[in-house]
C-alpha positions in Angstrom: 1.1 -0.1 45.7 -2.3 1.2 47.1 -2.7 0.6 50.9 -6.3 -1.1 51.1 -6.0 -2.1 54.6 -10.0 -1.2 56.2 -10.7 -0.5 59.4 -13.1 -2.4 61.2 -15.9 0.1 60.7 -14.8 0.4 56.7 -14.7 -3.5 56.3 -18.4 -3.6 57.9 -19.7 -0.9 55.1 -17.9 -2.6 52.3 -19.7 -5.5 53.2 -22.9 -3.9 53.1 -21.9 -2.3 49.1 -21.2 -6.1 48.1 -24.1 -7.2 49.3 -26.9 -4.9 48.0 -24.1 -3.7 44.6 -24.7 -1.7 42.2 -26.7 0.6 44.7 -28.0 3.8 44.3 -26.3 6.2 46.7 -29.2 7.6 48.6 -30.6 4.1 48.6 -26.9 3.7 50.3 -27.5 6.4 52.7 -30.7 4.7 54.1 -29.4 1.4 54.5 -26.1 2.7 56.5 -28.6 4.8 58.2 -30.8 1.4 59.3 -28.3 -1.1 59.7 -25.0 0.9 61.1 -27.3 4.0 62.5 -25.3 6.3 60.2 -26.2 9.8 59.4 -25.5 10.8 55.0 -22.7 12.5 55.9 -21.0 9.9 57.4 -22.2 7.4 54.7 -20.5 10.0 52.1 -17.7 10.4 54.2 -16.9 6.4 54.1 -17.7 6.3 50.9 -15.4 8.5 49.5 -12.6 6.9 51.6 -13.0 3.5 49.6 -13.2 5.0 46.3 -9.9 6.6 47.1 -8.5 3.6 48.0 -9.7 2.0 44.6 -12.4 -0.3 46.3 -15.8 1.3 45.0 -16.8 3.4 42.9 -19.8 6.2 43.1 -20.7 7.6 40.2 -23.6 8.8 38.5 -25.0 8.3 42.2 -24.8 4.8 41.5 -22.2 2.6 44.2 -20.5 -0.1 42.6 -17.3 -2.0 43.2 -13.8 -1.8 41.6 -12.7 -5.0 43.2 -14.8 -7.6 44.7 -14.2 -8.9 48.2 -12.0 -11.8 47.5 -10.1 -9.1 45.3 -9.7 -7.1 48.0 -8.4 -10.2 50.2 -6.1 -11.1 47.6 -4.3 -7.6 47.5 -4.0 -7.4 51.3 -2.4 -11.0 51.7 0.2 -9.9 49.2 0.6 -6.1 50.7 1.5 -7.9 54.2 3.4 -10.4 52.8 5.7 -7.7 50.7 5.5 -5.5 53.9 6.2 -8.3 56.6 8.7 -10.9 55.2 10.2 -8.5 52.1 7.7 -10.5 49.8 8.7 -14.1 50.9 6.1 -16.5 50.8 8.1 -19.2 52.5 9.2 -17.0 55.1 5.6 -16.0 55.3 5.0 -20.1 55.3 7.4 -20.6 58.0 6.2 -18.2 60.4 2.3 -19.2 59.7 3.4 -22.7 60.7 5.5 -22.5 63.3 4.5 -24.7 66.3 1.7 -26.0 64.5 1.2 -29.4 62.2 -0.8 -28.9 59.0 -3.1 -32.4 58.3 -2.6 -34.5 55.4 -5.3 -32.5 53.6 -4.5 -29.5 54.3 -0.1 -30.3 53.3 -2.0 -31.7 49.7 -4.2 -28.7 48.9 -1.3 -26.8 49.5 0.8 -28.6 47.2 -2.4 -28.7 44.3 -2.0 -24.9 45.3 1.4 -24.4 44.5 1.8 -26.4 41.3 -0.7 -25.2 39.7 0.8 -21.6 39.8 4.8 -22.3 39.2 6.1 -20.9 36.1 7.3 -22.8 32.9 
């Protein structure tokens, strides 16, 4: 399984792709250059770090994403759960709630959650 954990700086620039996607590099270049006071090179740089990871993709010097953010959140929950707790969601579960109370909303969203994903 691909690592897609982001830095900081990373998460910032992906950000800025899913905003302004599809976006022509250079048009890229100039907005990383405005709003993160990046030079191209470093833009480039970036860049190709997140198509490596499988996030974006640049081609035809048009940006565009792979996986969309909540993608991208989904695959990093399950990477720290199978890294963390062996891939145990209760044990995951457990140590989320210790010391803390979950309200009676919260408890039934969790249980719409669940059922609606157990197997036959």
């Amino acid at each position: 399984m691909k690592n897609f954990g982001l830095t900081q700086t990373e998460t910032k620039f992906a950000d800025l792709i899913w905003e302004n996607e599809p976006i022509a590099s250079m048009e890229l270049v100039k907005l990383s250059e405005k709003e993160m006071k990046w030079k191209k090179s470093t833009t480039f740089t970036v860049l190709k770090k997140l198509c490596e990871k499988g996030i974006f993709i640049n081609e035809d010097a048009l940006v565009s994403s792979v996986l969309n953010k909540e993608e991208l959140l989904a695959k990093q929950s399950r990477h720290y759960v199978e890294d963390t707790f062996g891939g145990s969601l209760p044990r995951f579960i457990a140590a989320f709630m210790s010391g803390g109370k979950l309200s009676d909303k919260q408890a039934g969203e969790l249980i719409r959650l669940i059922e609606g994903h157990e197997e036959d």
